[in-house]
N, C-alpha and C positions, 0 to 999 in steps of 0.2 A: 345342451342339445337344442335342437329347433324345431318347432311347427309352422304350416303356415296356416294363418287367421285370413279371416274373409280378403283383407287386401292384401296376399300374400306377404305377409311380411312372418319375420322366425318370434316366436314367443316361447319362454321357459315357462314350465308344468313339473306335475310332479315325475318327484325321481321314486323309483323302488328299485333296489338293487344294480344289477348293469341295464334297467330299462329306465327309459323316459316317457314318459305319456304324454303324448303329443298336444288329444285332443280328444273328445267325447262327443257324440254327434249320434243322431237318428238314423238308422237305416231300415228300410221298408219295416220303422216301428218297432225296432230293437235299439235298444243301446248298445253304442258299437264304442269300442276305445281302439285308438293308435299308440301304438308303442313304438319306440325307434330304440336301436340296440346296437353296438359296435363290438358286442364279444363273438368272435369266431365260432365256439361250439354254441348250438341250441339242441337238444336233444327233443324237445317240444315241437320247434319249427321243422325239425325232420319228420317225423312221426306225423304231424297234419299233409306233408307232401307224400308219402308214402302211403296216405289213403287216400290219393285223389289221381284220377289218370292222366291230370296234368301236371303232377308233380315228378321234376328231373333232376336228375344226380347234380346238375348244374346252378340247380338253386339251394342245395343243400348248405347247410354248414363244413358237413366233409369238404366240399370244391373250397370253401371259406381258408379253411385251416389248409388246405392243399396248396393254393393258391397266394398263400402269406408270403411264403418263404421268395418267390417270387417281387415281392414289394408291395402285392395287392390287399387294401385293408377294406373293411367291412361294414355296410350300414344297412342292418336290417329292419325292413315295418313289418310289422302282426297286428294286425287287426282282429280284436277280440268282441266276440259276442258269447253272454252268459259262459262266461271262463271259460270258449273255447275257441280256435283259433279258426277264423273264418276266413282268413288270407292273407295275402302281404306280397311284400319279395325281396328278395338279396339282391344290393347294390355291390359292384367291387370297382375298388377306385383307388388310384394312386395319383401322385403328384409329378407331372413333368417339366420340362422346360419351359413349355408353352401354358400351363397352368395343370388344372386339378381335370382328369379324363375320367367318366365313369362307363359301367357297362352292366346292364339287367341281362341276362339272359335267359332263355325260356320260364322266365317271369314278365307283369305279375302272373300270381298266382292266386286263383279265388276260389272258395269252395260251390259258390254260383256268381255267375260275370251278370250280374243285376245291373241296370247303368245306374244306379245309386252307389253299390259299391265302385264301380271303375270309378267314379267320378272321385270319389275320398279316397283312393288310392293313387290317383292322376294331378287330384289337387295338392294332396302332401308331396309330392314325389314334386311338384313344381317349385313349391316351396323349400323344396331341399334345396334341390337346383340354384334358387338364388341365393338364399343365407349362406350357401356354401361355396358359392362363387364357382360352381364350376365351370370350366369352360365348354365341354362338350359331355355329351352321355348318348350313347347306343345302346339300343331296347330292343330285344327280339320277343317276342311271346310265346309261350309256351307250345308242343308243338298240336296237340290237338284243341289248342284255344279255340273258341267259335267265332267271339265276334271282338276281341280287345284289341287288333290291329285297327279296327276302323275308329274305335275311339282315339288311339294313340295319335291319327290323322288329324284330329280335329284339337287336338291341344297344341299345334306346330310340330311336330316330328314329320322328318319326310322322308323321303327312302337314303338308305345308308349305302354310300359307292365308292366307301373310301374301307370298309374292315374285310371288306371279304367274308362274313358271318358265311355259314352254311347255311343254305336255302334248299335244299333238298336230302333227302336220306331214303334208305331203303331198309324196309322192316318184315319179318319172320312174323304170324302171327302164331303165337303157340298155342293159343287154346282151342279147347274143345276137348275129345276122348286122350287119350295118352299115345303118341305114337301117332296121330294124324296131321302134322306139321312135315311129316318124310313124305306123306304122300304126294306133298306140291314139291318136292326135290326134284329137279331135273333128274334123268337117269342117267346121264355122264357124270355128274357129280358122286351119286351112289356106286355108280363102277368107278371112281378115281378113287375114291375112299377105300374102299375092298380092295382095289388093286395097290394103293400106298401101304396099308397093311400086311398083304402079301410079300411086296419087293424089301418088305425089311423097315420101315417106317413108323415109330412108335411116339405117342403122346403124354408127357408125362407131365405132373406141378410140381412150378418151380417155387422158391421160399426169396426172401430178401438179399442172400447172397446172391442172386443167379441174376439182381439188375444189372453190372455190367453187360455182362452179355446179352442180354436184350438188348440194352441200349447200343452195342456194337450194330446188331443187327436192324433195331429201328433205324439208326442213321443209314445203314446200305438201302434202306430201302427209299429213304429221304433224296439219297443222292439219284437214284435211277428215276426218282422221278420230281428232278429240280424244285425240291423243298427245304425251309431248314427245320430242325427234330425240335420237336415243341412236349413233353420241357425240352431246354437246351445244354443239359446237363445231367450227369449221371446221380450224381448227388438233388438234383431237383425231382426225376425220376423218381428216385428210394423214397424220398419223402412223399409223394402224392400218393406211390401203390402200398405205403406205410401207413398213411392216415384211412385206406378204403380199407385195409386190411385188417385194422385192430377193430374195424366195425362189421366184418364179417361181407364184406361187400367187393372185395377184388378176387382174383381169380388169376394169376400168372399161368400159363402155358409153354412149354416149346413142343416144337416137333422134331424128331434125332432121327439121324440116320447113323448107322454104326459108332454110337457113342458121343456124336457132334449135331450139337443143337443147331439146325440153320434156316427155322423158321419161327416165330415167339408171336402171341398174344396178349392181350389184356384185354379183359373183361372186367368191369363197373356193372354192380345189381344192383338197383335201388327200385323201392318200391315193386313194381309188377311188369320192370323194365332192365332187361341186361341191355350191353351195350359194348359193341365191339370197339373201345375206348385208342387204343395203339397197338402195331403189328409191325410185323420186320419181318426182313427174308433178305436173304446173302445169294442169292439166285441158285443155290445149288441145289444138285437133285429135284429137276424138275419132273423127272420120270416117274417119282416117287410121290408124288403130289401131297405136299409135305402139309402146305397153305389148305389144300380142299379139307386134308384131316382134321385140322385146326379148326377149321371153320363146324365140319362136320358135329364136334366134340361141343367145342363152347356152346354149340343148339342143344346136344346133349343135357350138359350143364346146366342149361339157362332151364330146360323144361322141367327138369327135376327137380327144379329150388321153386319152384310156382311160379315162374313169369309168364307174362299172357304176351310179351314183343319182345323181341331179339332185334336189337338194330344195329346195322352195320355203319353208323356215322358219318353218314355223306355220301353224296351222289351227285354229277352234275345234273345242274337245273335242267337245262336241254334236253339231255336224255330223256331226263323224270316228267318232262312235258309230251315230249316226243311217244311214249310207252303209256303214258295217260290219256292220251289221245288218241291210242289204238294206232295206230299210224304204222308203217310198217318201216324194218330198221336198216338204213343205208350199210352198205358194206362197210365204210366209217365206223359207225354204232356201232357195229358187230363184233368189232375189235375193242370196244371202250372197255378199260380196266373193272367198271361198274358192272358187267354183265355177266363178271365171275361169279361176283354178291348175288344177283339178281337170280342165277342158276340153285341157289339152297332156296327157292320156295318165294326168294321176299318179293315186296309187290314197292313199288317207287312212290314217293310220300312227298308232295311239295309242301314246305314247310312254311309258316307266317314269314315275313321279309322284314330284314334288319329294320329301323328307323335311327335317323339320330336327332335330336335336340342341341342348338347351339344358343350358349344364353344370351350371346349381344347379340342384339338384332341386327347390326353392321355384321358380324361374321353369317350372320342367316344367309343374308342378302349378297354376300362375296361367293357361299354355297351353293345355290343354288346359279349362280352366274356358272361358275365353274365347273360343274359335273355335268353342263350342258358343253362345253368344250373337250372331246374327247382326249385331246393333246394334253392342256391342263390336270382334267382328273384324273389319267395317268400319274400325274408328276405328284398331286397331290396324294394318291393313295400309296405311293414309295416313301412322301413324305410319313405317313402315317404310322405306315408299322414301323419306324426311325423312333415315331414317337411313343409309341405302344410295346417299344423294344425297350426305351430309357430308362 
């Protein structure tokens, strides 16, 4: 494994079981150690992100092991103070034509964003970068990070125009007394719900048989709205709500109308956050407000297992600027798919902005030429998910 030393360069340290220690160093007067780690489950590195309200399903190990089957493999730091884990973040990285691609997502993760620690977390993470020859790496930060975007600025990362990351979300806040999350509920949403109830419309959980059909209906939902179904397969599918599942942390849904399921959820709990994860609907029985039930329910769900957010996974940036800004909403807006979410109570959240790092400075400099030509980075962000697909 590698660290880097003062001139970036990778040095071997000790080994203790699947960890490496990187490197041992001061932080504001503690002794801190780095450890790098390539085995998919951490049951330790979960449990530090599950106590922190920056910790997301997306840095866990579950995403790790979820994520494998896929071709994505794993390179985690921990940063330990007095044997206990004071931060780090999951790398996932595979190998393409074009070289070796990585991806941080809603990492790092610190238990305080000290710029002592960012900095040994930003300096090793560079030194990954070179010993490992990667070619590119995309970094989003966690979503209620305060201030690690603006360092990520300052080690070369510049804004990412080629992955399309989500930059905004819309979120439920469920705490406080029990039952006062309904109160911010639109009241057409509380009369669709009653009235899908009424016309015959029932919610049940579903078990690992029942993925095909989810899967049938995430992809109708994929088609109406010119996307392709991520996973890409039914068999990739069973395996991800397999690995959240034997950890107590997914949550399958449909909603039936006379015996036929034709609308499904998925729900990911981690830590003090569910998360409205993939959904489907076959457009039928819209009378019956199959989707509003659904929705209704997993809020249900989410508050009774002690979450403090319910997020529904995305939201256009525009909107979420547009609604942030009090502004009032074009006939346009009014119709935006987002305003359905927006109607159970959530409030629009704009999220830290993708970065990416490229390590030859010739590709830096070819990047930033080109995402200033609209034509170009077009071409180039088609070329991208070609590569992110391989």
């Amino acid at each position: 494994m590698i660290a880097a030393d003062q001139n970036g360069l990778a040095t071997p340290t000790e080994q203790t079981g699947p960890h490496t220690l990187l490197r041992t160093t001061q932080v504001l007067g503690r002794e801190t150690k780095a450890w790098l780690s390539s085995e998919p489950a951490d049951h330790a590195w979960d449990q530090f992100l599950r106590g922190t309200d920056l910790g997301q399903f997306q840095q866990s190990s579950l995403w790790a092991r979820a994520k494998r089957m896929d071709g994505w493999q794993c390179r985690r730091l921990v940063l330990e103070q007095e044997e206990k884990i004071a931060g780090g973040f999951q790398m996932l990285w595979r190998r393409t034509r074009f070289g070796r691609i990585g991806y941080i997502i809603k990492g790092p993760v610190l238990a305080a964003e000290e710029p002592e620690s960012i900095s040994l977390v930003l300096d090793t993470l560079g030194g990954l970068i070179r010993s490992e020859r990667f070619l590119a790496l995309v970094v989003q930060p966690p979503d209620f990070s305060p201030s690690l975007a603006n360092h990520l600025n300052t080690y070369g990362f510049v804004a990412d125009r080629l992955m399309n990351v989500i930059s905004a979300t819309c979120v439920v806040n469920l705490a406080g007394p029990a039952g006062a999350w309904e109160k911010n509920m639109g009241r057409s949403k509380k009369l669709e719900a009653r009235r899908g109830i009424r016309r015959g419309a029932v919610v049940r959980e579903g078990s690992l048989d029942d993925i095909p059909r989810f899967f049938e209906l995430m992809c109708a939902t994929c088609v109406r709205q010119g996307a392709q179904p991520n996973p890409s397969t039914v068999h990739g599918l069973r395996h991800l709500v397999q690995v959240f599942h034997q950890a107590g942390a997914a949550r399958l849904s449909f909603a039936e109308v006379e015996g036929q399921a034709v609308a499904c959820v998925l729900d990911l709990k981690f830590g003090s956050r569910a998360t409205a994860w993939k959904k489907g609907w076959n457009g039928a029985h819209p009378d019956k407000h199959p989707n509003t039930l659904l929705g209704y329910q997993s809020l249900q769900w989410a508050a009774g297992n002690g979450c403090r957010y319910f997020d529904f996974a995305g939201m256009g940036r525009s909107l979420a600027e547009h609604l942030r800004a009090q502004q009032p909403l074009t006939e346009e807006q009014k119709k935006d798919r987002d305003i359905f979410n927006l109607e159970f109570g959530a409030e629009p959240q704009l999220l830290p902005p993708a970065v990416i790092y490229w390590r030859h400075p010739l590709l830096r400099w070819f990047y930033r030429k080109a995402v200033a030509s609209p034509w170009l980075a077009a071409r180039l962000g088609r070329l991208a998910k070609r590569v992110g697909s391989s």
